[in-house]
C-alpha positions as CSV (number, residue, x, y, z in Angstrom):
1,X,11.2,85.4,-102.7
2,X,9.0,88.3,-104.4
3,X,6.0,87.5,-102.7
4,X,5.3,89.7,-99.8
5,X,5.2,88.0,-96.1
6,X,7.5,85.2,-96.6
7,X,11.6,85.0,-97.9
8,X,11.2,81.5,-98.1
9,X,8.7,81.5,-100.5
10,X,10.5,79.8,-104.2
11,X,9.4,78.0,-106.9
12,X,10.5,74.4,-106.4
13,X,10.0,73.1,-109.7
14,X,10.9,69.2,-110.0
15,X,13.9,69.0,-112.6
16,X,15.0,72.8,-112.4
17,X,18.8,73.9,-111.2
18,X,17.5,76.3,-108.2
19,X,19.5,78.0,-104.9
20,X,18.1,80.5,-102.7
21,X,20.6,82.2,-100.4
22,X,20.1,84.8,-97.6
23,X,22.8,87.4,-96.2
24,X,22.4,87.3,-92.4
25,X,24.7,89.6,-91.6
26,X,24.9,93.7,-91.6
27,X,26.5,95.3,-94.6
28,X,27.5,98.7,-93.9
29,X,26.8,100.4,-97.3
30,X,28.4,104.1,-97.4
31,X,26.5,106.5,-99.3
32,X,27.1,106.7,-103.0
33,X,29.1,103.7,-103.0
34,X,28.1,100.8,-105.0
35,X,28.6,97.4,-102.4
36,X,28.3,94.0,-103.5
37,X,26.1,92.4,-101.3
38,X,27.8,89.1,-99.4
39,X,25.5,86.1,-98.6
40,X,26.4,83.6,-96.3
41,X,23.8,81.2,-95.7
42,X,23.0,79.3,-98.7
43,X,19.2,77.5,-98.4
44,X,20.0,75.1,-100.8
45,X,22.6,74.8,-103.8
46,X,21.1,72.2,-106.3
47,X,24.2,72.2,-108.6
48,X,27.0,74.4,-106.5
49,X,26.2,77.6,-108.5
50,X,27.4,79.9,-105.4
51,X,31.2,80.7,-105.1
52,X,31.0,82.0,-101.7
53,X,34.7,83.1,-101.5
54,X,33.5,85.9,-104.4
55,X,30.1,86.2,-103.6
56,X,28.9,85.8,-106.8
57,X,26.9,82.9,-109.0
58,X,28.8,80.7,-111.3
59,X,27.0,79.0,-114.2
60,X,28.1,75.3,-114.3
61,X,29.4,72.9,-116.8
62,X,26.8,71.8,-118.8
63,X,24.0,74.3,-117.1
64,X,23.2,77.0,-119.9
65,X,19.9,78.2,-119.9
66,X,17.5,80.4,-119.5
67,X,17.8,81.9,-115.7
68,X,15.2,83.7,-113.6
69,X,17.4,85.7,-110.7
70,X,15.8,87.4,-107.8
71,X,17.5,89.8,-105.4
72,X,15.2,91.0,-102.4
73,X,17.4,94.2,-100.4
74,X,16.5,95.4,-96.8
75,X,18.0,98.8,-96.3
76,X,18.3,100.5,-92.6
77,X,15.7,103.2,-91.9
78,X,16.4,106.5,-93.0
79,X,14.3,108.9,-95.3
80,X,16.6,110.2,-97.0
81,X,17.7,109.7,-100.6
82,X,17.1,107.0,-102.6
83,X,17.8,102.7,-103.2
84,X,19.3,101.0,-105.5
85,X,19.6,97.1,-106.5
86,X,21.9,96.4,-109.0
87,X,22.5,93.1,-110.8
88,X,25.8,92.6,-112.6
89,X,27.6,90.4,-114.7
90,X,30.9,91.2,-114.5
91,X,30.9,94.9,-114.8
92,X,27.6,95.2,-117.0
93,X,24.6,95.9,-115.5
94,X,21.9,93.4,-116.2
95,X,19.1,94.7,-114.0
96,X,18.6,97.6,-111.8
97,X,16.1,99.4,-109.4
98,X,15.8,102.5,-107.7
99,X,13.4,103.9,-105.2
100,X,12.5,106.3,-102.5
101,X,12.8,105.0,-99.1
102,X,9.7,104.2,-97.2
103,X,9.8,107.6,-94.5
104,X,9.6,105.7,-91.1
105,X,10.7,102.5,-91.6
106,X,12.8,99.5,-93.0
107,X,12.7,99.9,-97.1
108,X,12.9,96.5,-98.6
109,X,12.8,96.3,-102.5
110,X,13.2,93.7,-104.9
111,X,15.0,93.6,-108.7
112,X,14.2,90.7,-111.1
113,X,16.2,89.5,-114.3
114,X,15.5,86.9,-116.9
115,X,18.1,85.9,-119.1
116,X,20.4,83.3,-120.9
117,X,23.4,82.4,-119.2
118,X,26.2,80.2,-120.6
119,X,28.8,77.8,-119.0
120,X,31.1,79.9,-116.9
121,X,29.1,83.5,-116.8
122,X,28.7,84.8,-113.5
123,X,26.8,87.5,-111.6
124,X,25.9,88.9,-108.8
125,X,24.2,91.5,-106.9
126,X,25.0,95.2,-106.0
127,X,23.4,98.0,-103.7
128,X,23.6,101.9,-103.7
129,X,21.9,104.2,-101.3
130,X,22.6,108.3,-101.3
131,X,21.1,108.8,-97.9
132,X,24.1,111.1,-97.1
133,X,24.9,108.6,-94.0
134,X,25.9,105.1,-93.7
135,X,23.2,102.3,-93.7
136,X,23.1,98.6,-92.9
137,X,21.9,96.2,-95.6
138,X,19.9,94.3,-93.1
139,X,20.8,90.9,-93.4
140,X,18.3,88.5,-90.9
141,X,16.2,90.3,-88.0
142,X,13.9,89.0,-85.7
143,X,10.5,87.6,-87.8
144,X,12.9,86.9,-90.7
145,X,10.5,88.7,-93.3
146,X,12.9,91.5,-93.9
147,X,15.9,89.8,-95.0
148,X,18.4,90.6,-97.8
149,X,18.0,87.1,-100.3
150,X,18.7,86.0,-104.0
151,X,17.5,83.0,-105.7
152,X,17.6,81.8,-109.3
153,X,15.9,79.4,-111.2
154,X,16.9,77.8,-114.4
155,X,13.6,77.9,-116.1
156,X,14.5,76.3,-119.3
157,X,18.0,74.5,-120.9
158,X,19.5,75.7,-124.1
């Protein structure tokens, strides 16, 4: 989901846990309040990692490992402020990113994290924009290429 042009671009690699999940629906997010971003549309679900009732991901029994997660955020336009994609476990950050809003447009921005997750951690994915207004977390317009999404990958068991 990094790569520009295409959400439903993912790594299927053969023998790998993977889900990819897009949130197709608006998320008002208030300025200078953290949301947790909801996704309802899950692409696929190799091992039932997504607890959609929490929106979060729940490492299975028997699926530790090494974890690649990807969170791609479309934010409504507006020039002010600033963006921010948070990924959480629990209440600890694990990855962040903040940037400037493109001045005319849509700003979509991506956050990546690679780490080892056990049986039973969780995470999921957080936003914060400062704009001064509220903005919608765009979930799936027209063309699909702006989307809000999150996959992981279990790269390697442990």
């Amino acid at each position: 989901m990094s790569q520009p042009g295409s959400v439903y671009h993912s790594r299927q690699v053969s023998g790998h846990a993977k889900i990819a999940l897009i949130g197709t629906q608006a998320i008002a997010s208030s300025a200078s309040t953290q949301v947790q971003v909801a996704f309802n549309t899950v692409l696929y679900d190799d091992y039932g990692f997504w607890d959609r009732y929490n929106d979060r991901f729940v490492i299975p029994p028997s699926m530790g490992g090494l974890y690649e997660i990807m969170i791609q955020c479309t934010f409504e336009s507006d020039p002010s402020g600033t963006r921010r994609i948070v990924i959480e476990s629990g209440t600890t950050t694990l990855s962040s990113i903040q940037i400037n809003p493109n001045q005319s447009n849509q700003t979509r921005t991506n956050c990546i994290f690679n780490g080892i997750f056990a049986e039973g951690d969780e995470f999921h994915a957080d936003v914060l924009q400062n704009s001064g207004v509220t903005l919608d977390i765009i979930g799936a317009p027209p063309g699909g290429r702006e989307v809000t999404s999150m996959s992981i990958l279990r790269v390697r068991e442990m």
